[in-house]
C-alpha positions, 0 to 999 in steps of 0.5 A, spaced: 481 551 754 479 552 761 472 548 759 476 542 755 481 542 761 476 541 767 472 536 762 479 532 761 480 532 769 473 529 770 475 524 764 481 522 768 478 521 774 472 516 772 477 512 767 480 510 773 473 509 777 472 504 772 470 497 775 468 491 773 461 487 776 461 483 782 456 476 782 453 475 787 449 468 788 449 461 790 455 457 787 450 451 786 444 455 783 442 452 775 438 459 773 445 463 776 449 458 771 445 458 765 445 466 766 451 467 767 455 462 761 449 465 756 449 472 757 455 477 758 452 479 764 460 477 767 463 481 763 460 487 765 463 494 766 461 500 769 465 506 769 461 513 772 459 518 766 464 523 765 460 529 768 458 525 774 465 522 777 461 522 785 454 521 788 453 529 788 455 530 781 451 523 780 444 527 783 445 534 779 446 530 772 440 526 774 436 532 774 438 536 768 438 530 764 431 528 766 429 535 764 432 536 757 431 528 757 422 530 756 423 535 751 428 532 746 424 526 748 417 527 749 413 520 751 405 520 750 401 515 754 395 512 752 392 512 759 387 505 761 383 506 767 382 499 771 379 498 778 383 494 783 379 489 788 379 493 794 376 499 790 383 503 788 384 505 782 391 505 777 393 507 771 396 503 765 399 508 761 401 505 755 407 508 750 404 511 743 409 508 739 410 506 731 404 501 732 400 506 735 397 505 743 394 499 745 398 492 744 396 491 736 391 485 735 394 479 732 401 480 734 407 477 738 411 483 740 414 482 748 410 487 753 415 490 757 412 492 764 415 498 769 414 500 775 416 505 778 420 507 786 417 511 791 415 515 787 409 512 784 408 516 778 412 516 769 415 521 769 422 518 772 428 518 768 430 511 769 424 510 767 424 514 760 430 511 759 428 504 759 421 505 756 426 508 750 430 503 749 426 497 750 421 500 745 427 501 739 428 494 741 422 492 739 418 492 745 411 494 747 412 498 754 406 500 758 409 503 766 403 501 772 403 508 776 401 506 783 395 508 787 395 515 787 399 517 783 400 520 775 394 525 777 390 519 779 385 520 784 385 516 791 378 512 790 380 507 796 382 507 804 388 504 802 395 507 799 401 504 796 406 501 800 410 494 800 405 490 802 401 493 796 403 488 792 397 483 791 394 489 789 397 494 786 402 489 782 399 482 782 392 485 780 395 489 774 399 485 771 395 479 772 390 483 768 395 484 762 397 478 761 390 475 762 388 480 756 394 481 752 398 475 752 396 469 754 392 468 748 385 466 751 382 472 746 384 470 739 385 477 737 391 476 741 397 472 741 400 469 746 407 474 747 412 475 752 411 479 758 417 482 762 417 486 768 422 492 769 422 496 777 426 500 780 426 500 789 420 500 791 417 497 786 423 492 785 421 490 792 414 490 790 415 485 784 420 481 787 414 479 792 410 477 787 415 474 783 417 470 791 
């Protein structure tokens, strides 16, 4: 009884956090527009999982979940190696899914591209839930670790940070789209490439996108 009652309290509590999305961009922008009145974006709402009503709850939730998340739902890697142009080295761990490990030739399946925060590495929670939902949404994902990280050894002077990004960003996705999307080799069609980041390399991706 104790349990429901606290759990009932916890319910309560976030209910009344619940918020809807505030916009922020410039009025006179096309592509905020067109965003805006063909998505739902607008009609978001965010309300606090029931368990996590607060940043401290938020952090704790975030770790057991991350650790019960790798064992009811492990995801295998089939790792690529590519040598970037200042002599550093990254890993291209592509999720093995129902179509097995690489891109599949002659198909026009969207590549989802994750990159992670600080971190650098796959083993994140955002990143598993993502890479989840994106593959049962018919999605092929592939996470780009940085330098260093993922059990890669430094094998140039240069270690990863924000200003990285013509390498540790540019460099790899360029290569992805080159090879599997582009339809250039004709045993890969032309496909969509998306990217998903999270603090730094959102930062990252964002000056490659800029």
């Amino acid at each position: 009884m104790l349990f429901l009652a606290v759990l009932l309290t916890f319910r309560i509590i976030t209910s009344m956090q619940k918020e809807r999305l505030k916009l922020y961009y410039k009025k006179g922008s096309v592509l905020a527009q067109t965003l805006i009145t063909e998505t739902k974006i607008a009609e978001i709402t965010y309300t606090p999982y029931t368990l996590a009503f607060n940043g401290h709850m938020q952090a704790i939730i975030c770790v057991v979940w991350e650790i019960l998340l790798k064992f009811s739902y492990p995801i295998k890697y089939h790792r690529e190696i590519l040598t970037l142009s200042d002599g550093g080295t990254i890993a291209l761990d592509w999720v093995v899914d129902h179509e097995g490990e690489l891109p599949r030739k002659h198909s026009s399946r969207p590549i989802l591209c994750c990159f992670s925060g600080l971190s650098g590495g796959n083993v994140n929670l955002y990143l598993y839930s993502m890479m989840k939902e994106a593959t049962q949404n018919g999605y092929k994902c592939v996470v780009i670790n940085f330098r260093g990280c993922a059990g890669m050894k430094l094998t140039s002077p240069m270690i990863y940070w924000i200003n990285t990004w013509k390498t540790d960003v540019q460099e790899p996705l360029e290569y992805i789209h080159s090879k599997y999307c582009s339809g250039v080799d004709p045993e890969y069609l032309r496909r969509n490439i998306y990217g998903f980041s999270v603090s730094l390399g959102a930062a990252m991706l964002t000056r490659y996108i800029i």
